[in-house]
N, C-alpha and C positions, 0 to 999 in steps of 0.2 A: 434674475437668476437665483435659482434657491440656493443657499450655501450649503454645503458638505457638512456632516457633522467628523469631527476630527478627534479618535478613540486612542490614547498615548500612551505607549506604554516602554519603559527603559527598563532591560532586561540584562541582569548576570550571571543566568544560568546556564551552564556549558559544561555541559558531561556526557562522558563517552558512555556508548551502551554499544555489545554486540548480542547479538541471536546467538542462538546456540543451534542454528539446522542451516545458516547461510552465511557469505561474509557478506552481511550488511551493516555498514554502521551507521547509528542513529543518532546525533545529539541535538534533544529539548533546547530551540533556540527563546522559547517563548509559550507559558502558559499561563491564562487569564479567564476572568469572569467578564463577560464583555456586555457592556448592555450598545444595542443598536436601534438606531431607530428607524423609523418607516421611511423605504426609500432608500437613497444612496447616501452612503459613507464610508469614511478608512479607518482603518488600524495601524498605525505607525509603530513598528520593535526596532527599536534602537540598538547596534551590535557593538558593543565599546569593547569590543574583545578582538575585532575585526576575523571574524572566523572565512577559512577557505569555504566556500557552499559550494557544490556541484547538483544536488536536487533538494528541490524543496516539496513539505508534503503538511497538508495544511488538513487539520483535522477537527468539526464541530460536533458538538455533541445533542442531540436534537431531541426536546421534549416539551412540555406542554408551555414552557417559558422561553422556547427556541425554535421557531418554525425553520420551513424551509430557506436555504440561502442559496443566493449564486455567490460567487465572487475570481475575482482574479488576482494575481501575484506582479507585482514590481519589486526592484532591487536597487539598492545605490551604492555602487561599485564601489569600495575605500578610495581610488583613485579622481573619482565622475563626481560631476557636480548634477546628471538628468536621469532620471529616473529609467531604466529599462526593462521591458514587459520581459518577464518570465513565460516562455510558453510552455502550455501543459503540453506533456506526452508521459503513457505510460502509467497513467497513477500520480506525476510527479510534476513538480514546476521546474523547467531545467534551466542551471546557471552555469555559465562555461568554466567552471570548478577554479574560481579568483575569490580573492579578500572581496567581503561584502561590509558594509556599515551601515545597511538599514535596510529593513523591509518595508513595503507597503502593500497592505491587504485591502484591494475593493470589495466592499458586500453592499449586497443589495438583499432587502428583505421586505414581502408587502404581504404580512401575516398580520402583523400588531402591531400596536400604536411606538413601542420600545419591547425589542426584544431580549434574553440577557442568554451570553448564550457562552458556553464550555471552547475556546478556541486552545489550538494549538499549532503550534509552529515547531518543525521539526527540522536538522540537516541531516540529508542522508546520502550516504556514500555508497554505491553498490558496485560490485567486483562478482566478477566470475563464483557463482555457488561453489560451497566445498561438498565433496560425498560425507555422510552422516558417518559410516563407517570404511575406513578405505579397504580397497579391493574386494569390495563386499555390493556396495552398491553401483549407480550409473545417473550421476546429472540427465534427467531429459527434457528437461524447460519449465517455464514456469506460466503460471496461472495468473490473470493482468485482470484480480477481483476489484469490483466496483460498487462492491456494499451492495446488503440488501438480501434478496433471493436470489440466486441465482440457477436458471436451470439449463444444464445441457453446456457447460463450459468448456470446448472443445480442443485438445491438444493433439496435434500432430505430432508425430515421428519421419522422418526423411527415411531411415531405415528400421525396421518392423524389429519387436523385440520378441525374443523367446524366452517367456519368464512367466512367475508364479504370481509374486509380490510386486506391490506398488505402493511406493508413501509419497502421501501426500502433507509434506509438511507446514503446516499454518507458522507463525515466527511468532515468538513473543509478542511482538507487538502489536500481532493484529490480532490481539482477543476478541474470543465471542464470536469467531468463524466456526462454523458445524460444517464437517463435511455429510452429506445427506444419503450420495447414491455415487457408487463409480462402477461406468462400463469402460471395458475394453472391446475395439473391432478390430478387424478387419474384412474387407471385400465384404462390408455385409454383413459378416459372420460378426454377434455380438456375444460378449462374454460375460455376466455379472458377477463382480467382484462383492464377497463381504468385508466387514470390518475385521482386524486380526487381534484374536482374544489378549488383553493384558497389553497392545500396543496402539497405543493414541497416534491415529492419524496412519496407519498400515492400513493395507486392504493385500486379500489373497482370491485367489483366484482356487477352485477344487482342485485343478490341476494344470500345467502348462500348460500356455498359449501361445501361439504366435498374435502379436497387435500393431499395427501401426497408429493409434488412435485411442484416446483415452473420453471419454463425457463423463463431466462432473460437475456434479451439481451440489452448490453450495447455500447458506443461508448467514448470514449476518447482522449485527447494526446496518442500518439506512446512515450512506455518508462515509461512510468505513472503505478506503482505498488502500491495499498493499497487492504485493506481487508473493506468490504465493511457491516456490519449487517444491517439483517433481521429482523423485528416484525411482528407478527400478534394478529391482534386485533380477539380472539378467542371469541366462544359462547359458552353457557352452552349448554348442548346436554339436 
């Protein structure tokens, strides 16, 4: 059996970060220069701080000394002596929001002989979006981006808005998202929204629309996963 090669790394970095367009909180459990080699191997972050985790979000940074990766996420509970798979959902690795004292990152990579590559390990807390401006705008869900291009990124509404404006707000921390194109429908009927002059990440529409349905198409880093909220600045009917 070939051995694992085993990437170590003890970390005392734990700092709060909020966004400033959602309540999401983010703290940097872990960032490193990693070299990998061909094949399978882990990453071990050690948490001597025993931080509560509810999602984890594992971010590589990919270029001509970092090919492609798979990998998966384990956790070892402060309490647990066995290691338990984190499953993805949503962009995220989920842990049932307890003290953690060590991560394990699987990768797998069969690019290069050793690959060295930008990783990060992040905790993140996510709570109900707040409105950008109260009583001004309208939470209508969010966008579950997956790096990359993306085109035609589809958001329903349960019930249809009557409105002008729509922001699409990217968060700090997922730099280097372009929003590219946004239509609004309904029954068919499409509506193309521009971008709204002096406002990053607004789009307006000429004049009111009724929409149940947003297409957006966006463009990114390859690798780059966050979740991305929606407002709409609705009208009284």
């Amino acid at each position: 059996m070939r051995k694992l090669a085993r990437l170590f790394l003890s970390t005392a970095l734990f700092v709060s970060l909020n966004t400033a367009f959602a309540d999401i909180q983010k703290s940097p459990l872990a960032q490193a220069k990693v070299n990998i080699p061909y094949g399978d191997s882990f990453w071990d972050v050690n948490l001597p701080q025993l931080p509560v985790v509810e999602e984890l979000q594992l971010n590589a940074v990919q270029n001509s000394f970092c090919g492609p990766l798979t990998y998966r996420v384990d956790y070892l509970p402060s309490n647990g002596t066995l290691w338990v798979a984190a499953p993805f959902q949503n962009g995220f690795y989920h842990t049932p929001g307890q003290s953690v004292r060590a991560v394990r990152v699987w990768l797998n990579q069969r690019t290069l002989q050793t690959a060295t590559c930008d990783l990060t390990l992040q905790n993140v807390r996510l709570n109900a979006p707040q409105q950008p401006a109260p009583g001004e705008a309208t939470y209508a869900g969010v966008i579950d981006y997956k790096g990359g291009f993306a085109l035609n990124q589809t958001l329903s509404f349960p019930t249809p808005f009557l409105a002008q404006r729509i922001d699409v707000l990217v968060p700090e921390f997922c730099k280097g998202v372009q929003i590219l194109e946004l239509n609004l429908s309904q029954q068919g009927q499409v509506s193309k929204a521009s971008p709204l002059a002096n406002k990053e990440n607004a789009w307006i529409l000429p004049q009111a629309k009724s929409f149940d349905q947003a297409q957006i198409t966006l463009n990114g880093p390859v690798g780059l996963e966050c979740q991305i909220p929606v407002y709409v600045y609705k009208l009284i009917r």
